[in-house]
C-alpha positions as CSV (number, residue, x, y, z in Angstrom):
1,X,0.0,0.0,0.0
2,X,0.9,3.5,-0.6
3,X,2.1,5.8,2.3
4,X,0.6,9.6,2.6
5,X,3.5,10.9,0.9
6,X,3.4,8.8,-2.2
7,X,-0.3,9.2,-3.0
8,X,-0.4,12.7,-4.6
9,X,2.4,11.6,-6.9
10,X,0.9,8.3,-8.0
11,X,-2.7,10.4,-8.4
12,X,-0.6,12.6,-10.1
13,X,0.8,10.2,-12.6
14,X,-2.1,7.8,-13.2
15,X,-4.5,11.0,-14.0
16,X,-1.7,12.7,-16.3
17,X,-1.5,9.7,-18.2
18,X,-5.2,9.4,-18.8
19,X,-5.5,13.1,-19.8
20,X,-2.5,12.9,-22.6
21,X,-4.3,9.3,-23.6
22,X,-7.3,11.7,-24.6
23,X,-5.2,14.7,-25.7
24,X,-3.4,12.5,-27.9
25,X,-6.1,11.0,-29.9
26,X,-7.3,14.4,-31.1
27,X,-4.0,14.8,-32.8
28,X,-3.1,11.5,-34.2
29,X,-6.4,11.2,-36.0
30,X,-5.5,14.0,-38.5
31,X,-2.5,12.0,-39.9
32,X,-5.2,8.8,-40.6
33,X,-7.4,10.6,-42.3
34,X,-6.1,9.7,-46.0
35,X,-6.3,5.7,-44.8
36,X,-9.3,5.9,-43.0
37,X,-11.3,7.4,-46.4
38,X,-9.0,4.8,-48.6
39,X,-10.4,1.5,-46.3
40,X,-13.9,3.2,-46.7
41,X,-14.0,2.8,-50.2
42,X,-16.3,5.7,-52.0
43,X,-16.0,7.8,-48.3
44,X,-15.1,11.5,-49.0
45,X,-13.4,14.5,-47.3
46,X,-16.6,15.2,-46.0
47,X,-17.5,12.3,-44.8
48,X,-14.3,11.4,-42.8
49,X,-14.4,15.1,-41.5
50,X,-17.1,14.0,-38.9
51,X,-14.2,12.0,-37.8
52,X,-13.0,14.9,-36.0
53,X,-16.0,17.0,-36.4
54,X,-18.5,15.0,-34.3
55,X,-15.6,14.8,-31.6
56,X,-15.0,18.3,-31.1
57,X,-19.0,19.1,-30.8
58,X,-20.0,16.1,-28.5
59,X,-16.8,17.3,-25.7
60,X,-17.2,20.9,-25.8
61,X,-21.5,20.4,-25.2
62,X,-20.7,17.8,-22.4
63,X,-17.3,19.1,-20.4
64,X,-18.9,21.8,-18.2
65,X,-22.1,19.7,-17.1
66,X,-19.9,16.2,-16.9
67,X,-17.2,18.6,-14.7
68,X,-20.2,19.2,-12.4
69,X,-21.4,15.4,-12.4
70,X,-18.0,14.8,-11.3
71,X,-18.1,17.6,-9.1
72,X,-21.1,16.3,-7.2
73,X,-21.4,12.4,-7.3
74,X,-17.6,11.9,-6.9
75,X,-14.6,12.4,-8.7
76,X,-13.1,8.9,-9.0
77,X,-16.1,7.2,-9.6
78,X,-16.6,10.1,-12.6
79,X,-12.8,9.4,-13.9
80,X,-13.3,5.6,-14.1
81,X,-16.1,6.1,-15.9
82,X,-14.9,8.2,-18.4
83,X,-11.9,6.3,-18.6
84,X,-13.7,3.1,-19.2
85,X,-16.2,4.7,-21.7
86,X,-13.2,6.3,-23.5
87,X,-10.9,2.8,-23.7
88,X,-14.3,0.8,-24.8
89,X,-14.7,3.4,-27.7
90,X,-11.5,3.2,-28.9
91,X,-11.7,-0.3,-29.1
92,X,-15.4,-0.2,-31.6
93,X,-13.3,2.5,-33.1
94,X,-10.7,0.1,-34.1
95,X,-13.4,-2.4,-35.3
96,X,-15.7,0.1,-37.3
97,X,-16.8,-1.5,-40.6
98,X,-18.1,1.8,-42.2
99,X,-17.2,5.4,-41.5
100,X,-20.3,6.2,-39.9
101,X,-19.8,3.3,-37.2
102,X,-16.8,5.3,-36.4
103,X,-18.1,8.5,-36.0
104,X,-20.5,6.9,-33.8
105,X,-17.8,5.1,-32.0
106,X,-15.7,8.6,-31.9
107,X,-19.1,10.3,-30.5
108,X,-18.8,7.7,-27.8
109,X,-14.9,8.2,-26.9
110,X,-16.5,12.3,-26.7
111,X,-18.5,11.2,-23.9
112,X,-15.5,9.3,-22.0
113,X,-13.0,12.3,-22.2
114,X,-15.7,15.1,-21.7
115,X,-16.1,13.3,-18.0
116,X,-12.3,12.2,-17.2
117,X,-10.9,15.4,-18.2
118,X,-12.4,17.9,-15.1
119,X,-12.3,14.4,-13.2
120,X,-8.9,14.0,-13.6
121,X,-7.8,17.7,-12.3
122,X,-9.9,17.3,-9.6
123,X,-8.7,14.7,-8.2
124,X,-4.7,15.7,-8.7
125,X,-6.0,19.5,-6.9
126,X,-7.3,17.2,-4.1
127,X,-4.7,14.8,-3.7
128,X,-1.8,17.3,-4.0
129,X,-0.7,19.0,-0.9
130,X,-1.4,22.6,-0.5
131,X,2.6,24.1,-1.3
132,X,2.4,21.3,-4.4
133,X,-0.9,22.2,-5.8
134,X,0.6,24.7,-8.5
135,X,3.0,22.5,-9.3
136,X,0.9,19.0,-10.0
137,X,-1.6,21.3,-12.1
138,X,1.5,22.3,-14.4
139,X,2.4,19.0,-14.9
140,X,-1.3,17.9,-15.6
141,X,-1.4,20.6,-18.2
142,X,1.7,20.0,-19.7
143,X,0.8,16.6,-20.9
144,X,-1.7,18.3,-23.5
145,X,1.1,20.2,-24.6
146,X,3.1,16.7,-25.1
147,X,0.7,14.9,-26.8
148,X,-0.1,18.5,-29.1
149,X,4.0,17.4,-30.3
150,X,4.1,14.1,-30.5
151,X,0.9,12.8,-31.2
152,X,1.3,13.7,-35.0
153,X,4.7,11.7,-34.8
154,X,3.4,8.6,-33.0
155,X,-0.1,8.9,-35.5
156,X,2.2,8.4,-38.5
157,X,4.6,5.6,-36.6
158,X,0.8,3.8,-35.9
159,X,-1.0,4.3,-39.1
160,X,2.2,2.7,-40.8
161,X,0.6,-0.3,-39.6
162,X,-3.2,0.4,-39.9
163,X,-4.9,3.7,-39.0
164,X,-6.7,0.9,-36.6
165,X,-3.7,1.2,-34.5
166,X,-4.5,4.6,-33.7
167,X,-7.4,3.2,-32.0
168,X,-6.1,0.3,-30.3
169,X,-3.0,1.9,-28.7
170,X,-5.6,3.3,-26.1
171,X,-6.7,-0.5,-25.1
172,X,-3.5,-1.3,-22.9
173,X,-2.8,2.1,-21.7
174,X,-6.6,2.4,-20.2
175,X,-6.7,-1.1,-18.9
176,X,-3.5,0.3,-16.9
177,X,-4.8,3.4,-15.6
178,X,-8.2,1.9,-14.7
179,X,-6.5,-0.5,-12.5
180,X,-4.2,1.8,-11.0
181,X,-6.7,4.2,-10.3
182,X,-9.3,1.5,-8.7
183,X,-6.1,0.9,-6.2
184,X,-4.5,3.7,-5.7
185,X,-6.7,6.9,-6.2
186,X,-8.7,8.3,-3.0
187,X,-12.6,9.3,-2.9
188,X,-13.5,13.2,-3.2
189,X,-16.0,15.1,-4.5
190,X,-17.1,18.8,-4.1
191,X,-19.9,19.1,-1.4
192,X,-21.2,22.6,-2.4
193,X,-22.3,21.4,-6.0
194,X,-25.6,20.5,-5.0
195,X,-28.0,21.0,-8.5
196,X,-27.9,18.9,-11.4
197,X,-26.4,20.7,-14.2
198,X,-28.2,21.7,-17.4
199,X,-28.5,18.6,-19.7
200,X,-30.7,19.7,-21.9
201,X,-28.8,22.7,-22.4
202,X,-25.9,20.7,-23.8
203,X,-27.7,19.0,-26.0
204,X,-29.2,21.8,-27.6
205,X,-25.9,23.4,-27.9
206,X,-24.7,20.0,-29.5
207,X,-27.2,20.2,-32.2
208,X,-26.8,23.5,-33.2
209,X,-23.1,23.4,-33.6
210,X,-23.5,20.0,-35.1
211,X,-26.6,21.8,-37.7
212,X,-24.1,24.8,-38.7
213,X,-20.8,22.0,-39.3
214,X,-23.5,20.1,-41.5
215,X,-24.5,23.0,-43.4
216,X,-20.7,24.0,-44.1
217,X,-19.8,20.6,-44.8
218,X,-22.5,20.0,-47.1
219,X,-23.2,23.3,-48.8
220,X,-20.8,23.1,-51.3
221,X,-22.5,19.7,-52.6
222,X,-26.6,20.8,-52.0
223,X,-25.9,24.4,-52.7
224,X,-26.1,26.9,-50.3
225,X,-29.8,28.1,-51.6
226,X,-30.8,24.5,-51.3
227,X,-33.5,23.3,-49.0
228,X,-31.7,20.8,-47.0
229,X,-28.7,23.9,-46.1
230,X,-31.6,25.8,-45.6
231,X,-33.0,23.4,-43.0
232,X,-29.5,23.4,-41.3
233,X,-29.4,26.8,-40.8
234,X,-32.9,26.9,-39.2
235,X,-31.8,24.3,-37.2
236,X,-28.9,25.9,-36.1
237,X,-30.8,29.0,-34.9
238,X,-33.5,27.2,-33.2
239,X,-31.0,25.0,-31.4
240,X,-29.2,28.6,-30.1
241,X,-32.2,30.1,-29.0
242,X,-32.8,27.1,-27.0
243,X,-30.0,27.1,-25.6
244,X,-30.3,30.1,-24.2
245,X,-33.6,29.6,-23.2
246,X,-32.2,26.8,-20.9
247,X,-29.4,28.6,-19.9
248,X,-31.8,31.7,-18.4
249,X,-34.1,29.4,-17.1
250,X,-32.0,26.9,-15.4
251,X,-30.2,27.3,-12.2
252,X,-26.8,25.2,-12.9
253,X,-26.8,26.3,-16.7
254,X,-23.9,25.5,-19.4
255,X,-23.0,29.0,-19.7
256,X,-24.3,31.1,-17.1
257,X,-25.5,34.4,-18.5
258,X,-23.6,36.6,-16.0
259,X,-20.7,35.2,-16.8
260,X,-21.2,36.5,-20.5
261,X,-21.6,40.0,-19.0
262,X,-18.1,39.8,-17.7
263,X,-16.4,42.3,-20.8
264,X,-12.8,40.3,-21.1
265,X,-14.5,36.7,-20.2
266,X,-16.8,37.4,-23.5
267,X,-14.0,38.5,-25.4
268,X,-11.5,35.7,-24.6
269,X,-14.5,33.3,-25.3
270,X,-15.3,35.0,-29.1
271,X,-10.9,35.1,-29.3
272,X,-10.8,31.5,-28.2
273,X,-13.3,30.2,-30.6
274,X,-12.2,32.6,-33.6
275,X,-8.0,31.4,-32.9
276,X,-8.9,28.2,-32.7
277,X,-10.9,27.8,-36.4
278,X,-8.2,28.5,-37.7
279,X,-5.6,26.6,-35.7
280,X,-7.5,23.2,-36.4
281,X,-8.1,24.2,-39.8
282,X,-4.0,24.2,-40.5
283,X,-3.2,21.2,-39.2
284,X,-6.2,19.4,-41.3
285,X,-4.6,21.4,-44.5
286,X,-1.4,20.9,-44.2
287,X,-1.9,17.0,-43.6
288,X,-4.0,16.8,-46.5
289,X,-1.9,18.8,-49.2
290,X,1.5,16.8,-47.9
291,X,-0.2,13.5,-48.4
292,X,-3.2,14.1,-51.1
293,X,-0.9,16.3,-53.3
294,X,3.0,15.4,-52.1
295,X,2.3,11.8,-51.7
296,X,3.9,11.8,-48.4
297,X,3.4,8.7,-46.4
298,X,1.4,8.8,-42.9
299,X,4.8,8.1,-41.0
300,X,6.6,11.0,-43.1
301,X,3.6,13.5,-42.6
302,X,3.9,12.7,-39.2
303,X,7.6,13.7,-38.5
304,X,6.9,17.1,-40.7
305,X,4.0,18.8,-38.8
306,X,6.0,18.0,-35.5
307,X,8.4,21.1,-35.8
308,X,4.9,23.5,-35.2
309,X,3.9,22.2,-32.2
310,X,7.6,22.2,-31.0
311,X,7.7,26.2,-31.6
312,X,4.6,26.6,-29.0
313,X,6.4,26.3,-25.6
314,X,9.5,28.3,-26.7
315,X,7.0,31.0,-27.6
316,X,5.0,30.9,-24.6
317,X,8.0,31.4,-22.9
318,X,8.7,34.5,-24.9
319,X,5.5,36.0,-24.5
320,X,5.3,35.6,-20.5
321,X,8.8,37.7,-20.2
322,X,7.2,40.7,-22.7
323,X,3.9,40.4,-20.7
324,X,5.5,42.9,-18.1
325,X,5.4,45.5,-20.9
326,X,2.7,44.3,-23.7
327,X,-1.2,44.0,-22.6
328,X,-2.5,40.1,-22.8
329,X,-4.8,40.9,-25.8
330,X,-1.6,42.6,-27.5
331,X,0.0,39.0,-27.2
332,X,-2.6,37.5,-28.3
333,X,-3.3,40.1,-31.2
334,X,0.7,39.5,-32.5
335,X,0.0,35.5,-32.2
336,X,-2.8,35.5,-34.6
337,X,-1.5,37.9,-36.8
338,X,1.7,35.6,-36.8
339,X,-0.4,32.7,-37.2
340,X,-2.1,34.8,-40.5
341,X,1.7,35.3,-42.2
342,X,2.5,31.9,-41.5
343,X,-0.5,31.0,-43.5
344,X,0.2,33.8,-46.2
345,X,3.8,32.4,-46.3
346,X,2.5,29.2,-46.8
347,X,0.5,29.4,-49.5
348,X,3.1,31.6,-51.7
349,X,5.7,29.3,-52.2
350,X,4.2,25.9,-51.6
351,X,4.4,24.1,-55.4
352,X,3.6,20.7,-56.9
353,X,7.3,18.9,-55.9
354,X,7.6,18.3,-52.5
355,X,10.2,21.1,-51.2
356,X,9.5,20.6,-47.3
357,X,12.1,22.9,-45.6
358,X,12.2,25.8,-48.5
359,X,8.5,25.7,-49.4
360,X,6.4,24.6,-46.3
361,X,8.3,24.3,-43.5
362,X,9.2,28.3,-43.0
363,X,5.3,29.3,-42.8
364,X,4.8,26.1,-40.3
365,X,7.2,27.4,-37.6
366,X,6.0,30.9,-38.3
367,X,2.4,29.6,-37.4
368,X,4.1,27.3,-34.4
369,X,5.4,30.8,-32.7
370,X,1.8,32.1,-33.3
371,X,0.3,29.7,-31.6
372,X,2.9,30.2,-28.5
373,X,1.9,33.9,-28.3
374,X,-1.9,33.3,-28.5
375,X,-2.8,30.0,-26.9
376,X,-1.3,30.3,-23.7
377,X,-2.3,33.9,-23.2
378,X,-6.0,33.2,-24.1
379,X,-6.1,30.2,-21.2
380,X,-4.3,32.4,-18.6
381,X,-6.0,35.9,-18.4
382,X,-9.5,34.5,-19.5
383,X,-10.8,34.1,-16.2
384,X,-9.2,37.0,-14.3
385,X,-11.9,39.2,-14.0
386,X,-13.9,36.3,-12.8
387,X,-14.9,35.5,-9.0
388,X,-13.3,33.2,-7.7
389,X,-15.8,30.6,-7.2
390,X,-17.1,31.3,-11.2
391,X,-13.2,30.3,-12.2
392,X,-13.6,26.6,-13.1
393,X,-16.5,27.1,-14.8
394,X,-15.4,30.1,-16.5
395,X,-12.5,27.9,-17.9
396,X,-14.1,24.8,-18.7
397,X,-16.2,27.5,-20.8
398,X,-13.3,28.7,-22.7
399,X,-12.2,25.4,-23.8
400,X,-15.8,24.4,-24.8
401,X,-15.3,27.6,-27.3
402,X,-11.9,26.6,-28.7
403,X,-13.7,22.9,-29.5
404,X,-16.7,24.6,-30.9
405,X,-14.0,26.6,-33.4
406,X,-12.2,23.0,-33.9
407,X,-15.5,21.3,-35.5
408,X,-16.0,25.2,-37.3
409,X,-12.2,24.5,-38.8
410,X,-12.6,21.3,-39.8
411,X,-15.9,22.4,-41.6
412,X,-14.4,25.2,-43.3
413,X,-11.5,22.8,-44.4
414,X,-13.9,20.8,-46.1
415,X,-16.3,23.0,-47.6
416,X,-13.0,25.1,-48.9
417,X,-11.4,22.4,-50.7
418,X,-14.3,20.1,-51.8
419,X,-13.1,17.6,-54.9
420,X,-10.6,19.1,-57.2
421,X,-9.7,17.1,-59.7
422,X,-5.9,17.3,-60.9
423,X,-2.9,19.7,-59.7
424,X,-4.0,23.0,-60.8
425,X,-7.8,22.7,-58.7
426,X,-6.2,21.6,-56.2
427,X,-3.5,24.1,-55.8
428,X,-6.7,26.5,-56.6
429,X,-8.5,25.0,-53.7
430,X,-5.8,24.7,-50.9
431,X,-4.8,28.3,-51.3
432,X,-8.7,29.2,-50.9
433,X,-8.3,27.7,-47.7
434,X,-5.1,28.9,-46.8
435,X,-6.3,32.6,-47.5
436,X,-10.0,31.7,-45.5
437,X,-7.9,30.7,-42.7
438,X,-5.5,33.8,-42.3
439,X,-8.5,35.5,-42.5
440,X,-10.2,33.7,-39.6
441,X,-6.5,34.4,-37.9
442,X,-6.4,38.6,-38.6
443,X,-10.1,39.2,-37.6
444,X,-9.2,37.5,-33.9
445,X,-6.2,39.6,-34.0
446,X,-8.8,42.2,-34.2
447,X,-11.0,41.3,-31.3
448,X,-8.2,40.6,-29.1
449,X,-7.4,43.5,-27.6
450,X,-10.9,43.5,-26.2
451,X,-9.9,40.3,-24.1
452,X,-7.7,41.9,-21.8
453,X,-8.5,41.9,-18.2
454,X,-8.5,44.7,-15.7
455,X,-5.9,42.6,-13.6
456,X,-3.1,40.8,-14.9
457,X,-3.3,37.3,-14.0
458,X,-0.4,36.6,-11.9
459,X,1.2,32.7,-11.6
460,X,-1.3,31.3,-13.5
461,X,-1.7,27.6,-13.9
462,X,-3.8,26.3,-16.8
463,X,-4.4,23.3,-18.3
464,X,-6.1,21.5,-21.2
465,X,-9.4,21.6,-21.6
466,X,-11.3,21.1,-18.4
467,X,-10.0,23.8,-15.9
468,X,-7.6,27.1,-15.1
469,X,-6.9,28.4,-12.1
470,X,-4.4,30.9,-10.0
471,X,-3.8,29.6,-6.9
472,X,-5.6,31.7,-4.8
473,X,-8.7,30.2,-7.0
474,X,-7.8,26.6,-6.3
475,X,-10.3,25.8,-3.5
476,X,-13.8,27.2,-5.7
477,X,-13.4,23.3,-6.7
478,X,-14.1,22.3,-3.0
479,X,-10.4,22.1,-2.0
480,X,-9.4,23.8,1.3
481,X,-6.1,26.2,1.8
């Protein structure tokens, strides 16, 4: 058995290795995508988008009300779950004999992570001694960033195989944490979440985001006069204005209106959701165009997105030492607009021979050191001028809007490109979406500013995508000082 002094770090471990087993899929998945539609015979780029798509809308509807589940009924008892949900899905993903079977599968895993994710956090806070707190959160968080580097590497290594692999990888490495969090990981829960959260809400927020990806996706192919996009735009409205319906008439709502009235929370929220359409939509299009129109292999397409993600914590660190002189949203402001010349840069001198480091690898790392300015500063200042006990919430919100601008990315990937035939369509289509996507990139740089808090957030500890906190806000999840 495990003394007092060894529990927070084996909590610690087991529920950072959960988290990057559910960061991680989100990545490697983009480098499948070409053998996933090839296994599928007559699947298209639509089609296989929902992949991701259906993902992206199913966590960010479920991981503020699952948070509170968790919250109330119990922590570990909300981690296993998830973490048993999660490793069963990836398993029917593996085995999926159509691509629908897998997005249903992939809807599935959604459910799983939306509930481990605040789970997991939860318990490290309440495990982790009060002058350790700060630092278990940091190294919770920083697993997102790990599996944001490698998991393109380790997708292309595992698709090599089968794009199954993906999939299966998560079978042993669940079965482990599941038993070592049965032993090992204490009970808690938060005693003063006391109402069910608003389900229905979710749900409604769900269909709406998934109405408007439909539309985009399939606009291009009905027409975007055509009844059925029609239908999805109605759909999308009604779902919205039931959503906030719910959300003003329910006492534990998704997104509590008052929060929304908080100037730089609303900002961040808008920044968060407009940074991140096109921050998803560049990995998607620069996958595609090395493997569709290079012909590199999974394993090789792998290897050459890692440098971007490598760029992000070197930039961070950049951007924390000028945040004594620049204003958060001017951080975030010079990360977008470095994300839009990456983009720019990108599409100028990318050709039909593959030329990685002259032609596509300058605009990448470019778009990498964006991403360092932007992302970090958009998790750490978003909930400053928040109370206290409204922080986790207020965070879990924020990173419900940068998976609501994933599916949005992914959407406008698709609709973007369509089905060129032949080099010159397709060099046509992929600079349309390399142009849409700077676009997305210069109009957040725009709202940015707007973001900024009144007080600086000071020591801020973040993390992927259920929670944020400073210390001083650590106990509004039910953990004493």
């Amino acid at each position: 058995m495990l003394n007092q002094s060894q529990r927070p770090s084996v909590v610690l471990a087991i529920a950072s290795l959960a988290a990057f087993m559910a960061s991680l899929d989100v990545f490697i998945v983009n480098v499948a995508f070409d053998d996933i539609a090839a296994d599928f015979s007559g699947t298209t780029l639509a089609q296989v988008s929902w992949v991701l798509s259906a993902y992206a809308i199913v966590y960010a509807a479920l991981l503020v009300p699952a948070g509170r589940i968790a919250d109330r009924y119990g922590r570990k008892g909300g981690f296993l779950a998830g973490l048993a949900i999660f490793t069963a899905a990836s398993v029917a993903c593996a085995a999926s004999g159509g691509v629908w079977w897998l997005v249903a599968f992939r809807i599935l895993q959604a459910v799983g992570a939306a509930v481990l994710t605040p789970a997991s956090l939860g318990l490290v806070v309440a495990a982790a001694p009060l002058e350790q707190r700060v630092r278990s959160v940091r190294i919770w968080a920083a697993t997102g960033a790990v599996a944001a580097a490698l998991g393109p590497a380790i997708g292309g290594l595992l698709v090599e195989a089968s794009w199954r692999w993906v999939f299966l990888v998560n079978l042993p490495v669940g079965v482990a944490a599941l038993v070592a969090a049965a032993i090992w990981v204490p009970r808690s829960k938060d005693a003063s979440v006391t109402r069910l959260p608003d389900v229905l809400g979710a749900v409604l927020l769900a269909v709406a985001i998934g109405a408007l990806t439909l539309g985009l996706v399939k606009g291009p192919d009905w027409g975007w006069t055509a009844g059925r996009t029609d239908a999805a735009w109605l759909v999308t409205v009604a779902g919205l204005a039931g959503f906030v319906l719910s959300s003003a008439r329910h006492p534990a709502p998704v997104i509590a209106p008052a929060l929304l009235r908080v100037r730089a929370f609303a900002w961040a929220n808008v920044t968060a959701l407009l940074f991140s359409v096109p921050f998803a939509a560049a990995l998607l299009t620069t996958v595609l165009w090395m493997q569709e129109v290079w012909g590199y292999s999974a394993i090789e397409t792998g290897f050459a997105v890692a440098p971007g993600p490598l760029m992000v914590p070197l930039f961070a660190a950049v951007a924390h030492r000028l945040s004594r002189r620049i204003p958060v949203g001017g951080l975030v402001s010079i990360g977008c607009l470095l994300f839009a010349v990456g983009s720019v840069v990108t599409l100028v001198r990318v050709g039909q021979h593959p030329d990685y480091a002259g032609e596509l690898l300058p605009g990448w790392l470019i778009g990498g050191a964006g991403v360092g300015f932007a992302l970090p500063a958009i998790l750490s200042s978003a909930t400053a001028d928040l109370p206290a006990a409204q922080a986790a919430t207020g965070s879990a919100v924020v990173n419900m809007s940068r998976q609501i601008g994933t599916a949005l990315g992914v959407s406008l990937v698709v609709a973007v490109l369509g089905t060129p035939v032949g080099y010159a369509a397709a060099h046509t289509a992929f600079r349309h979406a390399w142009i849409a996507l700077a676009a997305v990139a210069v109009l957040g740089a725009l709202v940015a500013p707007a973001m900024t808090p009144r007080t600086q957030p000071a020591a801020t500890v973040t993390g992927p995508p259920g929670e944020l906190r400073t210390p001083s806000q650590l106990p509004s999840i039910g953990v004493s000082k």
